[in-house]
N, C-alpha and C positions, 0 to 999 in steps of 0.2 A: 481516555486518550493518554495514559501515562506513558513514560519514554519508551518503552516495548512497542504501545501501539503505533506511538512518531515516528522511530526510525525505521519501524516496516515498514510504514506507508510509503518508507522511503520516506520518509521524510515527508513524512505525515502521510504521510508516505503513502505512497503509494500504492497502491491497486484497486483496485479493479473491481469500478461499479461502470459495466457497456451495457447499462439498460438502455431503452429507447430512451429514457428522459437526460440520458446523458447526452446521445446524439442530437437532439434537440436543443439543445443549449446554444448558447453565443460561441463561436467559436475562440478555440485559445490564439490569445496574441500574444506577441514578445513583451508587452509591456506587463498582460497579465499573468505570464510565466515568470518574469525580472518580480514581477509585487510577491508573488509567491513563495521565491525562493528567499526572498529577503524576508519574508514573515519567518521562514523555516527556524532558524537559530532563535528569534522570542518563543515560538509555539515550542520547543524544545526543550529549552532552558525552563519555562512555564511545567511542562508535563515532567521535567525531572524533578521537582522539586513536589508535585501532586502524585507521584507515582502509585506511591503505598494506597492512598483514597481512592485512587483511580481503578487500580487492580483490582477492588471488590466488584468491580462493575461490568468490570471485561468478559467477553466469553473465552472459557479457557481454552477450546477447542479448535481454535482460529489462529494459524499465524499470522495473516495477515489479513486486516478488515478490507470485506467485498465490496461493502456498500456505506452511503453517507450514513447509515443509521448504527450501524456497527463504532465510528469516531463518535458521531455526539450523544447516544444513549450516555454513555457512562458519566459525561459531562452534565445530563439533564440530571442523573439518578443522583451523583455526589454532591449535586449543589454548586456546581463550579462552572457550570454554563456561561455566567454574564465575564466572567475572572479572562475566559478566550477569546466569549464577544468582544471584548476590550482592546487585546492583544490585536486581533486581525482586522476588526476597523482600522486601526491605526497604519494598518495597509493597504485598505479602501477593499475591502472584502465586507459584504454589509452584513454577513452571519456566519456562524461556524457551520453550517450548512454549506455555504456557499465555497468556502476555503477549502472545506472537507471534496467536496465535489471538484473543484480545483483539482486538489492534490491526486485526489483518485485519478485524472486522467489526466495528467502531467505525468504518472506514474508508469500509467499504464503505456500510453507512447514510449516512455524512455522505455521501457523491460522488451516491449516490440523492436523496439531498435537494436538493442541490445542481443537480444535471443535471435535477430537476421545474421549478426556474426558469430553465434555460436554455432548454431546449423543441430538445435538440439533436435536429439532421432526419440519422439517422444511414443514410437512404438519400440523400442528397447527397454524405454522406462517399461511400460508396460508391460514385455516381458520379464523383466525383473520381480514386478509384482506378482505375476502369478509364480517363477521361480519362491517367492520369499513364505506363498500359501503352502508350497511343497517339503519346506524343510522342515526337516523331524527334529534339527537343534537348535530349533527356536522357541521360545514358550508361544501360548497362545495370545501372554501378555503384549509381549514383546513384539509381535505380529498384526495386533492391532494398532499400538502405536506406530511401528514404520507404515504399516499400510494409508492409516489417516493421513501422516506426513507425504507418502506419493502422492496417494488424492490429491492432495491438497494441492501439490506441486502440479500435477497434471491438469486439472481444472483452472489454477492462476495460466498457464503456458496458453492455455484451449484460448483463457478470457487476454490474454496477450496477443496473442495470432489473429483475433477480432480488435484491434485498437482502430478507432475509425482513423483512415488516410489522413486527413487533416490537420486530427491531434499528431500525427507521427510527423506531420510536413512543419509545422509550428513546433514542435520541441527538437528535433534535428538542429537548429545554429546552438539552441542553449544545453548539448550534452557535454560539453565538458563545465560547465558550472554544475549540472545536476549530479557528474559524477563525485565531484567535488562534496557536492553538500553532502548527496549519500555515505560517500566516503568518511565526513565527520560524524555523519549520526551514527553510525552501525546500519546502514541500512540497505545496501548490496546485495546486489541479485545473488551475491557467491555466500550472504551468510545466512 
């Protein structure tokens, strides 16, 4: 969970675990969106400073982690587990598990929100991608990398366009704090 992984998640960013075990949870309240986004700045400032240790642990092939196991793997593997536990107790979050899963779907409402005013044409994407199989001035390298990156983007949009109602109706008063925070982490739908 080094600062790369924080400020995707948006800010711990954000995305997108809409497994069933997500829906199943307590739903998000404004108190527990308010506790979250004030953890965001120590989880931050914590993961900048663990970066370098952190990165061994990361998958390199992920812009942004899907699932709670994606944040705290790297956390169990470096030895730095209890160093967070610490951090987000201190915001009544009773495990890095539980913040993790937080975040995820604080994330993923806001991006749903978000992506309602963009009106993204995600079958243009898609023809883009098969356009970018077609050129002959691309290496092959070069071809897999943008392609993964579409993927990637198309599959968070797909797991966006599924944000359960709820979490979208709960994070709606607090998008301009959450823009805010994304804003200071690097962590924007736009980057």
């Amino acid at each position: 969970m080094h600062s790369r992984t924080l400020s995707k998640i948006g800010v711990a960013l954000f995305t997108f675990c809409f497994s069933l075990f997500v829906q199943a949870e307590a739903p998000l309240t404004g108190d527990l969106i308010d506790r979250w986004i004030k953890s965001q700045k120590a989880v931050q400032e914590w993961g900048d400073k663990h970066e370098e240790e952190l990165s061994k642990y990361e998958k390199d092939n992920e812009m942004i982690p899907s699932n709670i196991d994606d944040i705290v793997a790297p956390l169990k593997a470096s030895g730095l587990y209890g160093q967070v536990e610490d951090i987000v107790e201190d915001y009544g979050f009773s495990t890095p598990e539980e913040w993790a899963s937080t975040a995820l779907r604080i994330f993923g409402a806001y991006a749903a929100i978000e992506m309602q005013g963009q009106q993204v044409d995600m079958e243009a994407m898609k023809q883009q991608l098969a356009e970018l199989e077609q050129n002959p001035n691309i290496s092959a390298e070069q071809k897999k990398m943008m392609r993964d990156m579409m993927q990637q983007g198309l599959a968070m949009m797909e797991k966006f366009k599924n944000a359960p109602p709820a979490d979208v109706e709960a994070v709606k008063p607090h998008m301009s704090k959450l823009r805010k925070v994304m804003e200071e982490s690097g962590g924007g739908l736009d980057d």
